[in-house]
C-alpha positions in Angstrom: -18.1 87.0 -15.9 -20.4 83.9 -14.5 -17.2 81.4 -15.8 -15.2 83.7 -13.7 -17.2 83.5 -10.5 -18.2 80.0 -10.4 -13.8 79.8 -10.9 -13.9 82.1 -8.3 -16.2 80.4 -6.3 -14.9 76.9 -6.3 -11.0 78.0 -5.7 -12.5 79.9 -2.6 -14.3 75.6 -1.9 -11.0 74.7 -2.2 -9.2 76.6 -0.1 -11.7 76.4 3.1 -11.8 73.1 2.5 -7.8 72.7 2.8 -8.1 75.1 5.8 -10.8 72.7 7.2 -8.8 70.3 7.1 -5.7 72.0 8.3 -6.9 72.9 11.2 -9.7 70.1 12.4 -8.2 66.9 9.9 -6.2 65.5 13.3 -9.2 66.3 15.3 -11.7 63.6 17.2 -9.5 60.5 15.4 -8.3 58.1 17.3 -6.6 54.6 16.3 -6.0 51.2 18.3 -5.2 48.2 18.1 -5.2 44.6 19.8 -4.4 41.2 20.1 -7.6 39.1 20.5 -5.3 36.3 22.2 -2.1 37.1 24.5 -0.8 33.6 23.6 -0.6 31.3 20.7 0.8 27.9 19.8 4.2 28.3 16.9 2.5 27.8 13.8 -1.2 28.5 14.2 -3.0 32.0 13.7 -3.9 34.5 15.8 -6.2 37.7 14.9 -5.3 41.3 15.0 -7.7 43.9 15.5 -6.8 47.3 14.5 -9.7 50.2 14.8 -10.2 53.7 14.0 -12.7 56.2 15.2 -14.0 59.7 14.1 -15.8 61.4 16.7 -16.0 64.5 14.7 -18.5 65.8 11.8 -16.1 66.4 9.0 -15.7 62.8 7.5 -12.0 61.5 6.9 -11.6 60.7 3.3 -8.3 58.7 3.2 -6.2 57.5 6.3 -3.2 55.1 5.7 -1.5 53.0 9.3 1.5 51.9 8.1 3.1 49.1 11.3 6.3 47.8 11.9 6.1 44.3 13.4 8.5 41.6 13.8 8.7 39.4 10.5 8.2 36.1 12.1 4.2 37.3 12.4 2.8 36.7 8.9 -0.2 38.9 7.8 -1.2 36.5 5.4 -4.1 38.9 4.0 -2.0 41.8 2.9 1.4 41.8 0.8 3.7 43.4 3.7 7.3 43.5 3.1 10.0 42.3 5.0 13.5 43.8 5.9 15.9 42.2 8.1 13.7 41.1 11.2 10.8 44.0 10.5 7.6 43.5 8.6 5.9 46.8 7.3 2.2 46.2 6.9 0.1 49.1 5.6 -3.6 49.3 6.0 -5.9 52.2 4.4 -9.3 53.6 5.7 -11.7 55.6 5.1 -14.4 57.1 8.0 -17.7 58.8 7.8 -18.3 61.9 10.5 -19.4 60.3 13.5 -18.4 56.4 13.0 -15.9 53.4 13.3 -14.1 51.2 11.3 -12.5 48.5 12.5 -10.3 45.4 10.6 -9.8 42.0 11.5 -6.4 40.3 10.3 -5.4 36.7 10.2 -1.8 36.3 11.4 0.5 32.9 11.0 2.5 32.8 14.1 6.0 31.3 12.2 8.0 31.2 15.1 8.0 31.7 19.3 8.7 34.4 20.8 7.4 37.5 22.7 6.2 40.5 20.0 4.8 43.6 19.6 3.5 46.2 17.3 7.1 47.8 17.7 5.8 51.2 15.7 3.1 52.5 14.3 2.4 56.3 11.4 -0.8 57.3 11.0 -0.7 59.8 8.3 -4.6 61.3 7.1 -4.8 63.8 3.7 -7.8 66.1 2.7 -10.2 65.3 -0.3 -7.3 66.5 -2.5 -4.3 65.4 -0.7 -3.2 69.1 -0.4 -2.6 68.0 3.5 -0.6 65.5 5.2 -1.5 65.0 9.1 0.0 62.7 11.4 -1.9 60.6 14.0 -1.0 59.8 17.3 -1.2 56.4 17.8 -3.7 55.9 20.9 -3.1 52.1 22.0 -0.9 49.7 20.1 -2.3 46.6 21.7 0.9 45.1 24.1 2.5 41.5 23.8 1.5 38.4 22.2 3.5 35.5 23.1 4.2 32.8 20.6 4.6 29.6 22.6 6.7 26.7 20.6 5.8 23.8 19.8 6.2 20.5 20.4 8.1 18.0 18.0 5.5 15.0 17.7 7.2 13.6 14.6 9.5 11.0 16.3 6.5 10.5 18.6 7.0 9.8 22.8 10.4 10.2 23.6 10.6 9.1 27.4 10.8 5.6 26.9 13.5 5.5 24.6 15.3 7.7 26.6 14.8 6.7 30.2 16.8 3.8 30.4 19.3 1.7 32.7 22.0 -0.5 32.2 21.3 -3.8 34.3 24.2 -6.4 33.6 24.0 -6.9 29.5 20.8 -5.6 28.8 18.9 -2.4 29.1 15.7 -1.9 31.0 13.6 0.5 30.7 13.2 3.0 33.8 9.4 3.2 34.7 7.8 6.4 34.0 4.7 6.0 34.7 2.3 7.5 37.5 3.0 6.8 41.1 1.3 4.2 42.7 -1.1 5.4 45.0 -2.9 4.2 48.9 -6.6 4.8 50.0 -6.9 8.0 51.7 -10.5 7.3 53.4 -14.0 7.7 51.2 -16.4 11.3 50.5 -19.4 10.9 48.7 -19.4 10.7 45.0 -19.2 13.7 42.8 -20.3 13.9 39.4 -17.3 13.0 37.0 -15.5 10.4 39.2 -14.2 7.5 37.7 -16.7 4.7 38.5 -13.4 2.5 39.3 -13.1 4.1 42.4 -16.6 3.0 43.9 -17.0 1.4 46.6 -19.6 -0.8 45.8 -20.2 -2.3 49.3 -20.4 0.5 51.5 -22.5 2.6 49.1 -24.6 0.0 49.4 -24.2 -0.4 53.4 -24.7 3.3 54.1 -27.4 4.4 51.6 -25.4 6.9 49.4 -23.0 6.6 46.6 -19.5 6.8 48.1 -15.8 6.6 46.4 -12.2 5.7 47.4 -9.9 8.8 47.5 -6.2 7.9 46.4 -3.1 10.1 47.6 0.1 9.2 46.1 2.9 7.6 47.7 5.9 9.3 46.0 6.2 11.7 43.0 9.3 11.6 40.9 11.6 14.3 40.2 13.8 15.5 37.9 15.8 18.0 36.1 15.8 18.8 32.9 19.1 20.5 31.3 18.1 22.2 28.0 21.5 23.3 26.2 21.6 26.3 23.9 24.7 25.4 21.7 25.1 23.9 18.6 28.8 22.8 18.8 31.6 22.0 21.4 33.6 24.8 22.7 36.4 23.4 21.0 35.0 22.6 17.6 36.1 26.6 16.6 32.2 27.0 14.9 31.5 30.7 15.1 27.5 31.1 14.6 25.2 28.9 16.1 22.8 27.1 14.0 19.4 29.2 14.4 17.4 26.0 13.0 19.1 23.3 15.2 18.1 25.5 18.3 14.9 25.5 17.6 14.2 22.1 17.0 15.9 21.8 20.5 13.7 24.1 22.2 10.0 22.1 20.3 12.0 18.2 21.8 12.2 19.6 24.9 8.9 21.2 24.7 7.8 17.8 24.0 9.4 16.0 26.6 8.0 18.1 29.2 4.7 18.0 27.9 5.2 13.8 28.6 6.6 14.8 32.4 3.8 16.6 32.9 1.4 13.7 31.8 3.2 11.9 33.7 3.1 13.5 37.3 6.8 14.2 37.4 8.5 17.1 39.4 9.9 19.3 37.1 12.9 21.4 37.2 14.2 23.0 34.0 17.9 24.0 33.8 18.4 26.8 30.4 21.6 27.0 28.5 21.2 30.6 28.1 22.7 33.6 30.9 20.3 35.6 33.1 20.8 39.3 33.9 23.3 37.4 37.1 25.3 35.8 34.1 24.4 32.8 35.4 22.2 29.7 33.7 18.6 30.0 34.7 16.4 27.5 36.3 13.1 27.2 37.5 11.8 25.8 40.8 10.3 22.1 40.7 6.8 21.9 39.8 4.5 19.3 38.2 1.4 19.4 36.2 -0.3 22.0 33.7 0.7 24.6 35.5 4.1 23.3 35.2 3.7 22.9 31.1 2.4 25.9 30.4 5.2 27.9 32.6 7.6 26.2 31.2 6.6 27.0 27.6 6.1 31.2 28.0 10.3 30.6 29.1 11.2 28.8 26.4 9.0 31.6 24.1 11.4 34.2 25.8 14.6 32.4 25.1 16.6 35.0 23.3 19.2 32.4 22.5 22.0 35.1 22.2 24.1 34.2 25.3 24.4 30.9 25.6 25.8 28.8 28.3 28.7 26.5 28.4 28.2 23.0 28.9 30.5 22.4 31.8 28.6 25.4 33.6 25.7 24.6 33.1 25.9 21.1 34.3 27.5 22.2 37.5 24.6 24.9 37.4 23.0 22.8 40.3 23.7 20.4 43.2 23.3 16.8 43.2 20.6 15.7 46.0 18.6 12.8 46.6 17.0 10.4 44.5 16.6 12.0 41.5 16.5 11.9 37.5 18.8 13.9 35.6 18.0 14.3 31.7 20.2 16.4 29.1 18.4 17.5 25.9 21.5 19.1 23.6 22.4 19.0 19.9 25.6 17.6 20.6 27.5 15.7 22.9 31.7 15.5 24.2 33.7 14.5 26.3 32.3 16.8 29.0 28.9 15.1 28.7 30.6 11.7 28.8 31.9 12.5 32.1 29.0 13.9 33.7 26.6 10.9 32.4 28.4 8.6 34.0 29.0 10.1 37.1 25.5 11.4 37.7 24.1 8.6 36.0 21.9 10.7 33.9 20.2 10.4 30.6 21.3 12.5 27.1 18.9 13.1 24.5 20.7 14.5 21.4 18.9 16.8 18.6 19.1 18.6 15.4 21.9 16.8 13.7 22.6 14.1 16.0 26.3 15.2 16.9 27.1 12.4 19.3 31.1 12.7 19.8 31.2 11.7 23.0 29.3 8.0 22.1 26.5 8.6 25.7 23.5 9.6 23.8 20.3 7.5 24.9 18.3 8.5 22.1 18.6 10.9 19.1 15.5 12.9 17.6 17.1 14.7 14.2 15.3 17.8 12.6 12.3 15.8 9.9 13.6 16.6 6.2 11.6 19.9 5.1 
């Protein structure tokens, strides 16, 4: 009889606990997670912070978060799987009544881009996995955008692109800084370059005084990034997913130099807005130029890409300006348009020169 009871007793356990849980398993939890960063450089890491929190008394024995991200994010601390462009990454946890957990993941940024934790199942079981609940999914953290980078290998590029023909030799077109003229003097603040003292009237008026320097001109120019891998007329069906991208990091690079450089920007994209038409930025210069530039090319889709005769009719001829094409190939087309606009061609990937007007060529580094 005292076997039977103490049977008795524990199947009677067993099934408030399962009721328990039944009813209040789903209660009190909640689960986030974050980015610690918005933006990352192609290549390096970035953390991920995921948390879970039990604001009840019954403890949660076994929770499992099971994520679907985009593939090109590498959770280098777990064995996910990958299928197609998804990466499944599952985490398990386990919370005390009353408490937090929360987990820190390393994450290799393979390639740009804008991601996203594109879905997330929470699924939590009792002490005997007799139930299954699923939990809502409170915050799943927003965007991270994975800016590319730039191709260093070959080294600065400018110069061996930025050239003219003068008789029968080839000079190379300055691209340096602006020269500059004295805009009056202010007193010196810390972190001015002593170079720009003047000695004499510091010395005349009693206080430390420096030189301020305004330039006289800022050059411009437009930037034509091309999105295809092959003539129209070639008859090549895919583009070449590698060869775009080692595009996209030149031309990353080149503007990183025009923005060294105090150049006006304006960047011309080989790939259709919502208008159908090739996009392009307004001119800027600077950092602020850089960095813009860079969260477009992360967002480059590169599955509608432009032409080459429309996008080098994309914009108007004006002024005084520099006109450099950065493309993995060059025809006929670009023949025409270098020597007519006098412009520069920069040709990447697998230096596919046809049309015999590239300035420079940057091929992809043997991997």
């Amino acid at each position: 009889m005292e076997v039977i009871a103490v049977l008795l007793l524990v199947l009677v356990l067993l099934l408030a606990e399962t009721a328990l849980y039944r009813r209040y398993g789903d209660k009190g939890v909640s689960y986030r997670c974050r980015w610690t960063q918005t933006e990352q450089i192609e290549g390096e890491t970035i953390t991920f912070e995921e948390t879970v929190e039990n604001c009840k008394a019954l403890p949660i024995p076994w929770l499992k978060a099971e994520l679907t991200v985009p593939r090109w994010l590498d959770f280098s601390e777990t064995h996910s799987s990958v299928t197609g462009d998804d990466r499944f990454v599952t985490s398990f946890f386990s919370i005390k009544s009353q408490a937090k957990v929360r987990r820190v993941w390393t994450i290799i940024c393979q390639k740009r881009g804008v991601y996203a934790v594109e879905h997330a199942v929470l699924v939590t079981t009792d002490l005997l996995g007799a139930v299954r609940l699923s939990i809502p999914a409170s915050d799943l953290g927003g965007t991270c955008t994975v800016l590319p980078r730039r191709y260093m290998e070959a080294g600065v590029l400018l110069p061996k692109v930025l050239r003219q023909d003068a008789g029968v030799r080839s000079v190379q077109q300055s691209w340096q800084k602006d020269a500059v003229l004295p805009a009056g003097l202010r007193a010196y603040a810390v972190g001015d370059p002593l170079n720009r003292m003047d000695w004499k009237r510091s010395l005349h008026m009693g206080t430390w005084l420096v030189r301020q320097e305004e330039p006289i001109a800022q050059q411009t120019v437009t930037v034509f990034l091309a999105l295809e891998t092959q003539p129209e007329n070639a008859g090549a069906l895919m583009s070449d997913p590698q060869q775009l991208e080692h595009t996209i990091r030149v031309c990353a690079q080149c503007l990183w130099e025009l923005s060294q450089d105090g150049w006006r920007v304006r960047l011309c994209l080989g790939e259709e807005t919502s208008q159908r038409t090739p996009q392009c930025t307004d001119y800027a210069s600077g950092a602020e130029m850089y960095h813009r530039a860079l969260r477009i090319l992360a967002q480059l889709r590169l599955k509608q890409p432009v032409a080459m005769s429309r996008l080098l009719r994309s914009v108007r001829r004006a002024g005084d300006e520099t006109w450099l094409l950065i493309t993995p190939y060059t025809d006929v087309i670009v023949r025409t348009w270098k020597q007519a606009w006098h412009g520069h061609v920069l040709v990447t990937g697998h230096a596919h020169d046809y049309g015999d007007c590239a300035d420079a060529c940057v091929p992809m580094s043997r991997e």
